[in-house]
N, C-alpha and C positions, 0 to 999 in steps of 0.2 A: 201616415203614422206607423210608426213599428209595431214588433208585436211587445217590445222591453216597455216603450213608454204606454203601452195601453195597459198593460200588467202593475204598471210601476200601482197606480191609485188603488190597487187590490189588495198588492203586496208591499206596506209600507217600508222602511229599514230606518233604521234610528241612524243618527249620524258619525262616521267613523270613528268617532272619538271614545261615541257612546258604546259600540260595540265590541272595542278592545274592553272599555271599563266594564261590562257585562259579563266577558269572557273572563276575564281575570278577579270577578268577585266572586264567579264559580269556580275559582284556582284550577282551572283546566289550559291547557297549552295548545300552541295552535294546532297541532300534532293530530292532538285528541278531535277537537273538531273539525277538524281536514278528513281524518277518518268516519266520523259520525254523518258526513255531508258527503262523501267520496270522492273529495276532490284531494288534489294537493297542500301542502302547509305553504308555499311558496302561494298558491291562490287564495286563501286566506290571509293572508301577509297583505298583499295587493288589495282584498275588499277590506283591511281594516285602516289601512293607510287612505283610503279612497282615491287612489289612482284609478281602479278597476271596479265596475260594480257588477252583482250577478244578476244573469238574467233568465227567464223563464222558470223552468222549474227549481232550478239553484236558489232563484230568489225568491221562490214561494218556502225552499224546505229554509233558508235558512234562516228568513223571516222569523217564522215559523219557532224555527229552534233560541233565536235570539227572544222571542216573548213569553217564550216559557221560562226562559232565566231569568227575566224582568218580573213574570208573576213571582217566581219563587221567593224570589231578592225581597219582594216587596210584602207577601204574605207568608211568610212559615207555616206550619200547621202545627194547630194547640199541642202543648204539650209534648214536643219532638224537638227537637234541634233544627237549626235553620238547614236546609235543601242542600243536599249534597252534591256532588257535580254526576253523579249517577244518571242523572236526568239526560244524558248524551250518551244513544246506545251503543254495550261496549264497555260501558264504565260497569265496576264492583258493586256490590250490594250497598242499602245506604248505609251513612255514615265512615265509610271508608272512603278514599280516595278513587279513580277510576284508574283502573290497569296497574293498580298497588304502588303508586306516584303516592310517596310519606309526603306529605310538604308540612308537616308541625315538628320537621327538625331543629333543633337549633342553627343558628346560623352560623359559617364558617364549617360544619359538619361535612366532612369530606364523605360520608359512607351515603350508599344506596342499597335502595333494597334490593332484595334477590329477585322482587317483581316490577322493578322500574322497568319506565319505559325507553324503546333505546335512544332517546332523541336525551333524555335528562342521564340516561346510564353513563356516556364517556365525561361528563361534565362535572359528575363529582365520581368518579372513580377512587377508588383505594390508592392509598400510595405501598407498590410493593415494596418497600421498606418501612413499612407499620409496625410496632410492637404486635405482638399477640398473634399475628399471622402466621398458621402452623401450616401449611402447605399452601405450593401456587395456583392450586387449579380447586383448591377447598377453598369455600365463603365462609370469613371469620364474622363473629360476629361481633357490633358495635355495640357503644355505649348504652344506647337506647333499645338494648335487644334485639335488632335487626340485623338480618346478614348481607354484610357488605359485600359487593362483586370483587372480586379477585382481576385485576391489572388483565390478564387471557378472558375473561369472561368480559368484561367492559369493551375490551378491544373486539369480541363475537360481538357485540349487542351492535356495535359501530359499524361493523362489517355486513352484517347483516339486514340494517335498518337504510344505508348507503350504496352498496356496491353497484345494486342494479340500478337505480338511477345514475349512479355515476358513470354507468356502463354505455345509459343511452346517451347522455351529456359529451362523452368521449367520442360516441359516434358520431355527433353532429359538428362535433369541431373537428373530426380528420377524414370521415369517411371511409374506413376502414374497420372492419369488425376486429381483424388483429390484433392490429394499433390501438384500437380501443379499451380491447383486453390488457391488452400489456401494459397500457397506462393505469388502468383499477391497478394492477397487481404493482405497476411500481409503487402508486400515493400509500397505499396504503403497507407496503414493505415499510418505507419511509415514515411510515406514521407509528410502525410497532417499533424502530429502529431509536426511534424519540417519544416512546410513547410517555414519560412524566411530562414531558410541554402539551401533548397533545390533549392529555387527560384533566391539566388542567387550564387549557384555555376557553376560551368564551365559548366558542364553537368548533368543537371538534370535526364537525364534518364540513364546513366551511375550512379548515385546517387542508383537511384532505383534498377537497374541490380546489381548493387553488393551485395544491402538488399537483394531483392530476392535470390541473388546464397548462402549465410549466409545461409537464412533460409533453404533454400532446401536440401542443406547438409548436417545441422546438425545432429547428432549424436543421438539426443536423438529421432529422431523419430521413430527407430526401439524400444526403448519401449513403444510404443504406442499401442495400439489393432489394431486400425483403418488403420493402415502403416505397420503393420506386416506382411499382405499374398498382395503377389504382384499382377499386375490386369493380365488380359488374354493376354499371348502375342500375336504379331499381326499374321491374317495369314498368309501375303507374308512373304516369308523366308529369301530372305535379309534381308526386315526389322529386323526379331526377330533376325538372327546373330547380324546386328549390332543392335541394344538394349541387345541384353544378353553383346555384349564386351564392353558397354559403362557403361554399369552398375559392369562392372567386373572389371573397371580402380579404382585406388586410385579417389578420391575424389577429391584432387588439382590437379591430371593429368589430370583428367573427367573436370575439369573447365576449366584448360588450353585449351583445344584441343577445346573447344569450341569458347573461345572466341577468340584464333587466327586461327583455322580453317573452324568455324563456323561462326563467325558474319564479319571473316578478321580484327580485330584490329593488329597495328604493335608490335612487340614484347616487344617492352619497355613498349607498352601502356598494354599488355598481365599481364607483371611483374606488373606492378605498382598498376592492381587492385586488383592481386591476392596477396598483396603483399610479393613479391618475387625482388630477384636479375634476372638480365637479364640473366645469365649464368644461375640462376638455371633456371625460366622459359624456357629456350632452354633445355636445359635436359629432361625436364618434357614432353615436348612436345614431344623430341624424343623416350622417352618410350614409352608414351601413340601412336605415329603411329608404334610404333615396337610392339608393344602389338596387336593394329587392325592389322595389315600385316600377324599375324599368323592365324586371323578367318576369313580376308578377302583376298583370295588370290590374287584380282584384283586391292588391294590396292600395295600388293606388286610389280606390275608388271606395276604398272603405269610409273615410268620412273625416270623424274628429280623429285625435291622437290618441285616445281611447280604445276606438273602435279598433284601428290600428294594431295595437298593442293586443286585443282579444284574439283579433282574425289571426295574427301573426305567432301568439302562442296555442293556439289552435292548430298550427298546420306544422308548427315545429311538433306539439305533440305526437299528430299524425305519423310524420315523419320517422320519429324515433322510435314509433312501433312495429318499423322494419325490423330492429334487434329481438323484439318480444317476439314478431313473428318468428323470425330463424334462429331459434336459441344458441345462444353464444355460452358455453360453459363455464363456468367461471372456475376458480376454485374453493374450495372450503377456507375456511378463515385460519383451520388449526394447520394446514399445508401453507398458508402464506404467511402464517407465524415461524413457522419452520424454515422459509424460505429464505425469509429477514435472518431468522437466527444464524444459519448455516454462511449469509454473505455476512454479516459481520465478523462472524470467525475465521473465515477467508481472511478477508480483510486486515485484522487483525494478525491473523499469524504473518500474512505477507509482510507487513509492519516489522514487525517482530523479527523478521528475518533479513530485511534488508540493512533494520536496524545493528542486528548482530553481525552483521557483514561492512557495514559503515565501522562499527566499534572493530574487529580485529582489523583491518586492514589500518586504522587509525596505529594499535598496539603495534602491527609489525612495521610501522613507519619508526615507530619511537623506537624501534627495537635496532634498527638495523642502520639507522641515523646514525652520521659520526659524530660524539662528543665535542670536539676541537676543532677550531676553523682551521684550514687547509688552502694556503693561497694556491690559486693557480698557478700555475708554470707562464715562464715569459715566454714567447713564439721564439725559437733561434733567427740570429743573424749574423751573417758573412761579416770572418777576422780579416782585416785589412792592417797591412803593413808587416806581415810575415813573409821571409823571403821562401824561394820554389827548390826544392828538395836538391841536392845535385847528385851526378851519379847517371849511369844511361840512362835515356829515356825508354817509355814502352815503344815496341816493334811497333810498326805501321803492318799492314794485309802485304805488302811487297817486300819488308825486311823477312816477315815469316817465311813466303813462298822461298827465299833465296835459302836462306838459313836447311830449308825442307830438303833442297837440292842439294847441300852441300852435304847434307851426312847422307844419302844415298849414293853417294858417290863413291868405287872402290878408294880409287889413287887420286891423288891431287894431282894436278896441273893439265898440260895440254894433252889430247889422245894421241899426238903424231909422233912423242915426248916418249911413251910409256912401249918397252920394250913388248915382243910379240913374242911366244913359243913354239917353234915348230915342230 
């Protein structure tokens, strides 16, 4: 017997249904309790969906944490307002929100406050073309007296709350610290470049993560110099097995396995970024662990599809702590705002200029065009039935030669002829 199932009878858990409804009657986000627990919001995700359950002390703290929400839910204290979401340490004093998360906005309210969190900050962002917004980088304030994040400040909260896991995510799909880099700084160029789509879609950093995984894949980087020899692999030998067999998956298997055994996204959500059908994503998935099971033998020998799925984000974790170990710098968010800025103005003026070079060359066609059609000329052809000029004809090379002789000559006629002077 394990040591999860001997724990299990100590450490009950309500069933996954029950513990999303728990979570969200204390209007807390998985975010919040990913951080109050120390794990990720993507392993939260997973324990509430019940693909993934926690085990040992995960699943004593989060027990734990889940029946302290059920007490509150269930008894307030006289005279107070019902239990704030405070109770998850971390959170604000009561009666407020935890980490200044307004959630008694009205609905459709596009503003946040200047103490949201960054996971809710790009999802209602300002629109920089708002009345009343007197500077880009000053927070105006809303209807409800709060100040809303400025479009540069929404875009920090995103950059800062993502970059570095997108940092190790990039590493696991190319193996390359570089390449890794360079992928953070393109997604999110690309994301300040469209930032009104970005700011107002579902999930802004799933926006970014799927730019990122585009770029990092693509095809054309192996003919590049710079992406051509691989970097050192690592020296713990797990690691480099699993980096040589992740790097040895198809590319949309290599994605797959990531994003549903790595980050724990659910399988529809798997398909839909990768965009794929649900059957194929399940497929893909089950090569890409059948393909690891033959270089990793302990993957094979884990058990259920569960266990599987825990051992195997477990060791990608591992893995991607080669970046934390050797810090990879990034850049600040107000240089890749800049960075964005400056190529679209490139860009832009190149436009601009090729455009003004299409239009005169247009102008001096119409300019120098001849008004009036102009037939072409016929090709000449030989007059026949003309008679031949009359009158000597031209000398031949032997009429000349004679002709030559003859006016060098003093006297005409024979030498024997021509009288002699003594």
């Amino acid at each position: 017997m394990t040591q999860s199932t001997q724990t299990a009878p100590a450490d009950p858990l309500p069933s996954p249904k029950e513990r999303r409804r728990l979570r969200e009657a204390k209007s807390l986000t998985q975010e919040q309790v990913a951080t109050a627990l120390g794990v990720s919001r993507e392993t939260i995700k997973a324990w509430e969906s019940g693909r993934v359950n926690p085990r040992r002390r995960k699943r004593a703290a989060y027990a734990k944490l889940l029946a302290s929400f059920r007490d509150e839910t269930r008894t307030p204290a006289a005279g107070t307002t019902p239990a704030s979401p405070s109770t998850v340490p971390g959170g604000d004093a009561p009666g407020r929100p935890p980490q200044g998360v307004e959630h008694n906005h009205p609905a459709g309210n596009a503003a946040v406050t200047a103490r949201s969190t960054p996971e809710e900050t790009p999802r209602r962002a300002t629109d920089p073309h708002a009345p009343g917004e007197t500077a880009p980088d000053a927070p105006a304030e809303s209807s409800n007296g709060a100040l809303a994040l400025t479009p540069a400040q929404a875009f920090d909260a995103l950059y800062g709350h993502s970059a570095t896991a997108l940092l190790s995510q990039a590493y696991l799909l190319t193996g390359s610290r570089p390449l890794a880099r360079e992928t953070v700084e393109y997604a999110f160029r690309l994301a300040w470049e469209r930032w009104p789509a970005v700011a107002t879609d579902r999930d802004p950093a799933g926006w970014v993560r799927a730019a990122a995984y585009e770029y990092a894949l693509s095809p054309w980087h192996r003919l590049r110099r710079a992406h051509k020899r691989h970097e050192r692999p690592p020296a713990d030998r797990d690691r480099r097995v699993l980096l040589q067999a992740l790097l040895d998956l198809p590319p949309v298997h290599r994605r797959t396995l990531l994003l549903y055994d790595g980050l724990g996204l659910d399988l529809p959500d798997t398909a839909a970024e990768t965009e794929a059908s649900t059957p194929a994503a399940a497929n893909r998935l089950l090569n890409a662990r059948a393909a690891l099971a033959q270089r990793l033998p302990e993957l094979a020998g884990a058990g259920t599809p569960a266990e599987q799925s825990a051992l195997l984000q477990e060791r990608l974790r591992h893995l991607a702590e080669l970046v934390t170990a050797t810090p990879v710098k990034l850049p600040p968010a107000k240089a890749v705002r800049m960075g964005s800025e400056r190529r679209s103005r490139f860009w832009t003026r190149a436009a601009l200029f090729f455009t003004a070079m299409i239009v005169s060359a247009t102008g001096f066609t119409l300019v120098t065009a001849p008004t009036r059609y102009e037939p072409p000329r016929a090709p000449g052809e030989p007059v026949r039935g003309v008679p031949v000029h009359a009158g000597p004809q031209p000398l031949t090379p032997q009429d000349e030669e004679l002709r030559a002789l003859l006016h060098d000559s003093p006297m005409t006629g024979p030498p024997r002829l021509v009288p002699e002077t003594r």
